[in-house]
N, CA, C and O atoms as a GROMACS GRO file, in nm:
protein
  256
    1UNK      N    1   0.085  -0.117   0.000
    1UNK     CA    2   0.000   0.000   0.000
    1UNK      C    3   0.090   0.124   0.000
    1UNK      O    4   0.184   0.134   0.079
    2UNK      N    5   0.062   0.208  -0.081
    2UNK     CA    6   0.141   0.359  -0.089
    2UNK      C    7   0.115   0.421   0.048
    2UNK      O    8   0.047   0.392   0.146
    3UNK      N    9   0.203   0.524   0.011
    3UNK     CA   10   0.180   0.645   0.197
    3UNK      C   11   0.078   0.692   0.119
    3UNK      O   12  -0.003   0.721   0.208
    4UNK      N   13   0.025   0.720   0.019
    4UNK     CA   14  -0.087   0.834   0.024
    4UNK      C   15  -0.203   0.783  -0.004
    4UNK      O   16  -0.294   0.864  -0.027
    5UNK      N   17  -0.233   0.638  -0.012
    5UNK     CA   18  -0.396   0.545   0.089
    5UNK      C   19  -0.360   0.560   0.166
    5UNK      O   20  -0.388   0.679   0.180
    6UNK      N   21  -0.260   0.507   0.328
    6UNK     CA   22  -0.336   0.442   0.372
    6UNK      C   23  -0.369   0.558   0.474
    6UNK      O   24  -0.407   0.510   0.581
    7UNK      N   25  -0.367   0.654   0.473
    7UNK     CA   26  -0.477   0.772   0.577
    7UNK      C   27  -0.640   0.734   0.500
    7UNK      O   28  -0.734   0.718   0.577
    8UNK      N   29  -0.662   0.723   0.364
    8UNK     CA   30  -0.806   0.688   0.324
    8UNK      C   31  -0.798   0.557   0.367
    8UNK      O   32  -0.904   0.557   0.430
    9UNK      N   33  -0.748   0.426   0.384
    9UNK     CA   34  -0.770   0.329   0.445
    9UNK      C   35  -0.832   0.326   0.570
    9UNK      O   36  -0.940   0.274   0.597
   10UNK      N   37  -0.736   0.400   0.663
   10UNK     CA   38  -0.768   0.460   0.782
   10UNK      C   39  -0.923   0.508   0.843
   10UNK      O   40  -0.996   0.474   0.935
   11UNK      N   41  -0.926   0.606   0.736
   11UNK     CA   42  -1.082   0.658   0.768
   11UNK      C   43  -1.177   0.593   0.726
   11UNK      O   44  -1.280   0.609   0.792
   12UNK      N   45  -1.187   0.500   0.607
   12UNK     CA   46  -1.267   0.426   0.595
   12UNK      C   47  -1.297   0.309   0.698
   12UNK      O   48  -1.406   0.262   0.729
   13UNK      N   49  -1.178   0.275   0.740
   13UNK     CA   50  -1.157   0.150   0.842
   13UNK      C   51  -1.260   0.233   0.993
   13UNK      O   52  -1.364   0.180   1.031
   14UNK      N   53  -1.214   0.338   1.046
   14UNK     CA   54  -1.277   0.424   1.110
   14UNK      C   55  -1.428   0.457   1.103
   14UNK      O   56  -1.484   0.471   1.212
   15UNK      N   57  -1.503   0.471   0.993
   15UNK     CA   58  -1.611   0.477   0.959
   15UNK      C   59  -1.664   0.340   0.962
   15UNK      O   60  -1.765   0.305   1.022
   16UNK      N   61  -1.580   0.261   0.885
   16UNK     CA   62  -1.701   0.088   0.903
   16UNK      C   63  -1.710   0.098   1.069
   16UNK      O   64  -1.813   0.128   1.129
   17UNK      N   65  -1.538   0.058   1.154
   17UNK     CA   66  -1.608   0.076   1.293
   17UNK      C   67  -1.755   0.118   1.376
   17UNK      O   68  -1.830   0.062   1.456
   18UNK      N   69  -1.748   0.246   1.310
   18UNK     CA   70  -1.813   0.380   1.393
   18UNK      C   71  -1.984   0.350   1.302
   18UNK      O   72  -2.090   0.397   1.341
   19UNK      N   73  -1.969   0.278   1.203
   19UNK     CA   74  -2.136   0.207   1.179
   19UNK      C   75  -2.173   0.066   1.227
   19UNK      O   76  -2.291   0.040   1.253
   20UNK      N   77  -2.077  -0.023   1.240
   20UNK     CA   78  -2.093  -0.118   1.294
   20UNK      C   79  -2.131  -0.089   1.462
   20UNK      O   80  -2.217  -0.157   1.518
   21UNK      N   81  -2.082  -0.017   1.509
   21UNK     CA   82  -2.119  -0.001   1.666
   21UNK      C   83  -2.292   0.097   1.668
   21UNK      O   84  -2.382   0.066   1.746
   22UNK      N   85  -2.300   0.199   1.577
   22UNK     CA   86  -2.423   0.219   1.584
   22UNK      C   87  -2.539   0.103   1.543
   22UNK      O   88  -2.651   0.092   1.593
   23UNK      N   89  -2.471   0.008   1.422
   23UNK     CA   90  -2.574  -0.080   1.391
   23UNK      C   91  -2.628  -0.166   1.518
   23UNK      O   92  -2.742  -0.213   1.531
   24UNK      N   93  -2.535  -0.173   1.596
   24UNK     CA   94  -2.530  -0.257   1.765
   24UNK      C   95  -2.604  -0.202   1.807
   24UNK      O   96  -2.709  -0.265   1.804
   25UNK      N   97  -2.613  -0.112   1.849
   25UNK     CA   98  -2.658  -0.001   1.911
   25UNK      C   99  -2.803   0.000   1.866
   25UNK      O  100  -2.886  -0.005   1.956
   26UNK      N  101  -2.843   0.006   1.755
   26UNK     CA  102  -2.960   0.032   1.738
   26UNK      C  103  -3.042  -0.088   1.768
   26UNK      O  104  -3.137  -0.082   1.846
   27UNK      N  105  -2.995  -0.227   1.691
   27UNK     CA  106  -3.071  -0.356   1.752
   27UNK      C  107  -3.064  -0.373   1.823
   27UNK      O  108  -3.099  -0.489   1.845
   28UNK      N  109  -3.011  -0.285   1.960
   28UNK     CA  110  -2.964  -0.344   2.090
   28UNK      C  111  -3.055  -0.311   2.142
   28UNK      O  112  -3.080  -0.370   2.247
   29UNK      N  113  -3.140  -0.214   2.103
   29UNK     CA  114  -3.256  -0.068   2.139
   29UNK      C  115  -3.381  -0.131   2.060
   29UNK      O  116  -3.494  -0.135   2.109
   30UNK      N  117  -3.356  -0.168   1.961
   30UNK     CA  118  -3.474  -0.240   1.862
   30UNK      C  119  -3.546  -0.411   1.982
   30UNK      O  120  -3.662  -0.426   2.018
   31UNK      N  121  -3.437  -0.499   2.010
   31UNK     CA  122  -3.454  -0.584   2.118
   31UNK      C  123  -3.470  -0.588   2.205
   31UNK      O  124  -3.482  -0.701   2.252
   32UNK      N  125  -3.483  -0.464   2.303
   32UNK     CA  126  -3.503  -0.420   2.442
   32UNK      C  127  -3.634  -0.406   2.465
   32UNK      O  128  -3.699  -0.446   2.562
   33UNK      N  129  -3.687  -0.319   2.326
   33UNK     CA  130  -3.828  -0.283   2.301
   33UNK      C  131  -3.926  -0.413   2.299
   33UNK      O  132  -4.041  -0.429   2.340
   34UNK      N  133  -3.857  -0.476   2.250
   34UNK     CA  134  -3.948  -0.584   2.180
   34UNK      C  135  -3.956  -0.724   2.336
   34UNK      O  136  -4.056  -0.788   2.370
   35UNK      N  137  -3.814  -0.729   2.397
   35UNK     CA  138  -3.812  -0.765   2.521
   35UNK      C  139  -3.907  -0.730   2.626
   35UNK      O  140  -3.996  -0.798   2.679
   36UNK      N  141  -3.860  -0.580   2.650
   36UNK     CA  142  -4.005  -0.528   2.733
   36UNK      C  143  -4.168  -0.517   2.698
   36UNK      O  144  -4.256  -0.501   2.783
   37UNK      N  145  -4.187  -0.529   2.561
   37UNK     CA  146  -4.301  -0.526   2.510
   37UNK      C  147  -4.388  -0.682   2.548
   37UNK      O  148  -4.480  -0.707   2.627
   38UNK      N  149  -4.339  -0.736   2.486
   38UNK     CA  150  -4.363  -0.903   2.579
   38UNK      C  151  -4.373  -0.912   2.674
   38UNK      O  152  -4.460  -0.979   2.731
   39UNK      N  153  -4.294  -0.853   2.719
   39UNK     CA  154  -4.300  -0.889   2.930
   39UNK      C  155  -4.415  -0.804   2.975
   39UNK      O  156  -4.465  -0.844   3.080
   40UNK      N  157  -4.471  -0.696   2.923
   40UNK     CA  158  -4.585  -0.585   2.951
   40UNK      C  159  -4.716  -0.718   2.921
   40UNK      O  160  -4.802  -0.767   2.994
   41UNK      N  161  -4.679  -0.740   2.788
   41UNK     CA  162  -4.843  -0.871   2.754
   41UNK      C  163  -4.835  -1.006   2.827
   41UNK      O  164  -4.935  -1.067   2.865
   42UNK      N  165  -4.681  -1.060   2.848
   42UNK     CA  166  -4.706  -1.185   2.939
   42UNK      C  167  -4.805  -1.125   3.085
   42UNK      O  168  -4.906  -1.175   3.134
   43UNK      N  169  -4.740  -1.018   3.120
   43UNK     CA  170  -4.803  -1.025   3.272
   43UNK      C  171  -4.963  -0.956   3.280
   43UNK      O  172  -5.029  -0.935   3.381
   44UNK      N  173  -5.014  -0.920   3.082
   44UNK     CA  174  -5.162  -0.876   3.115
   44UNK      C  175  -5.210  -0.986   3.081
   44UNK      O  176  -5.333  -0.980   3.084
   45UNK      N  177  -5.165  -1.102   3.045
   45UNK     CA  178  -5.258  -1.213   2.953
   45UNK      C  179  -5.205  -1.298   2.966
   45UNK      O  180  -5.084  -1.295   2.944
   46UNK      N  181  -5.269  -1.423   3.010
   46UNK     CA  182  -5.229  -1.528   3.088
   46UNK      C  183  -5.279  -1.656   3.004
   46UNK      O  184  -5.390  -1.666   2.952
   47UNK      N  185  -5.156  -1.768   2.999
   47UNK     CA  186  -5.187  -1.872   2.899
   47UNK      C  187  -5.190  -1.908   2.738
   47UNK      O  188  -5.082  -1.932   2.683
   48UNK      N  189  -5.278  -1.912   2.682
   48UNK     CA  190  -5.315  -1.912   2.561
   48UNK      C  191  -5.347  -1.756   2.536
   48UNK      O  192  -5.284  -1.682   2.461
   49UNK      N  193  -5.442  -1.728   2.606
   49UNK     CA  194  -5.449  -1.576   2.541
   49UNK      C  195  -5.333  -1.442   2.529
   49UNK      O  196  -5.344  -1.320   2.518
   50UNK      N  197  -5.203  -1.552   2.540
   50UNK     CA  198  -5.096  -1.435   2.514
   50UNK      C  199  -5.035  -1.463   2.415
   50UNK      O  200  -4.949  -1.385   2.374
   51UNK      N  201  -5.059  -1.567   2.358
   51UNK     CA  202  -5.054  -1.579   2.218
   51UNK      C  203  -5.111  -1.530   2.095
   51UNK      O  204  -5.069  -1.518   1.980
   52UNK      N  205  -5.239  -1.502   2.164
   52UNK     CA  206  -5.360  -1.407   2.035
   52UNK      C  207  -5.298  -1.293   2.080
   52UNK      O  208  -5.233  -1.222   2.004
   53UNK      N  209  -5.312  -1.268   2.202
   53UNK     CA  210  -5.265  -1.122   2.252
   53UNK      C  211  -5.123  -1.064   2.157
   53UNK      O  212  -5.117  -0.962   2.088
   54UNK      N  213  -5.039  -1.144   2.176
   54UNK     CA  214  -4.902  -1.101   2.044
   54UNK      C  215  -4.897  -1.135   1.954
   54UNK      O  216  -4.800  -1.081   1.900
   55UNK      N  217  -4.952  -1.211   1.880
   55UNK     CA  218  -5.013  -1.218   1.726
   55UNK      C  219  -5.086  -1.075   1.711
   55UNK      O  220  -5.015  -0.994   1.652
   56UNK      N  221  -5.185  -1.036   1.743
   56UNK     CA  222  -5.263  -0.877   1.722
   56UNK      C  223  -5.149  -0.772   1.739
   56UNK      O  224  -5.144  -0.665   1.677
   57UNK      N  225  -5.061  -0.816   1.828
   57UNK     CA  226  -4.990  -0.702   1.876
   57UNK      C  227  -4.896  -0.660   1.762
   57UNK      O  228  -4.889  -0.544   1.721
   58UNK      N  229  -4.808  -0.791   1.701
   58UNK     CA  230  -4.723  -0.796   1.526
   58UNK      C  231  -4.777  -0.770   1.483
   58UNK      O  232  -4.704  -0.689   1.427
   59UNK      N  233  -4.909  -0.746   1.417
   59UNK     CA  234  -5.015  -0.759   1.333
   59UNK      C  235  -5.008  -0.626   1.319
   59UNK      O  236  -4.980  -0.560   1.219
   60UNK      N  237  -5.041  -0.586   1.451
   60UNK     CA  238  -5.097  -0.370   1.439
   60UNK      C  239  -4.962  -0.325   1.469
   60UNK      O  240  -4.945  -0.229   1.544
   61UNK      N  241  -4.883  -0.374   1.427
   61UNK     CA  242  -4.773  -0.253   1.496
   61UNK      C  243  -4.687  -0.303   1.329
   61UNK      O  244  -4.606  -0.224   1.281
   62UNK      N  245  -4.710  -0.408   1.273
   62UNK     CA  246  -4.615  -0.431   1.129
   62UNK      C  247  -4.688  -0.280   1.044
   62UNK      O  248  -4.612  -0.250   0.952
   63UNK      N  249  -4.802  -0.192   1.052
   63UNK     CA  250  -4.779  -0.083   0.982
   63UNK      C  251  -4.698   0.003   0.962
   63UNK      O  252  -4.653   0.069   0.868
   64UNK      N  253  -4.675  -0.020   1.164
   64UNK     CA  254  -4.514   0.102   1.153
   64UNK      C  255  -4.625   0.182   1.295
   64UNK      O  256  -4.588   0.284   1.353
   0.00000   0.00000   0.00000
């Protein structure tokens, strides 16, 4: 590699880092939600009906 990549090596190498840790970051936040969201319907709906209960729940919330 020449001296005058590898500073653009560098920053690119720097940038994948610095998206890979936000990509973490965000599913880490995306799974927490979805963790606590479950644990809110296990403890309103008991048995079988927490299964319809989070089926409706994917259902109305896959609009966005």
């Amino acid at each position: 590699m020449s001296e005058s990549r590898e500073p653009d090596a560098r920053f690119k190498t720097a940038l994948q880092v610095v998206g890979i840790v936000g990509m973490v970051g965000m599913l880490s936040m995306v799974f927490h939600k979805g963790f606590v969201d479950m644990a809110a319907l296990w403890q309103q709906h008991d048995g079988a009906d927490f299964l319809a209960a989070l089926a409706r729940y994917v259902l109305r919330n896959l609009a966005g």
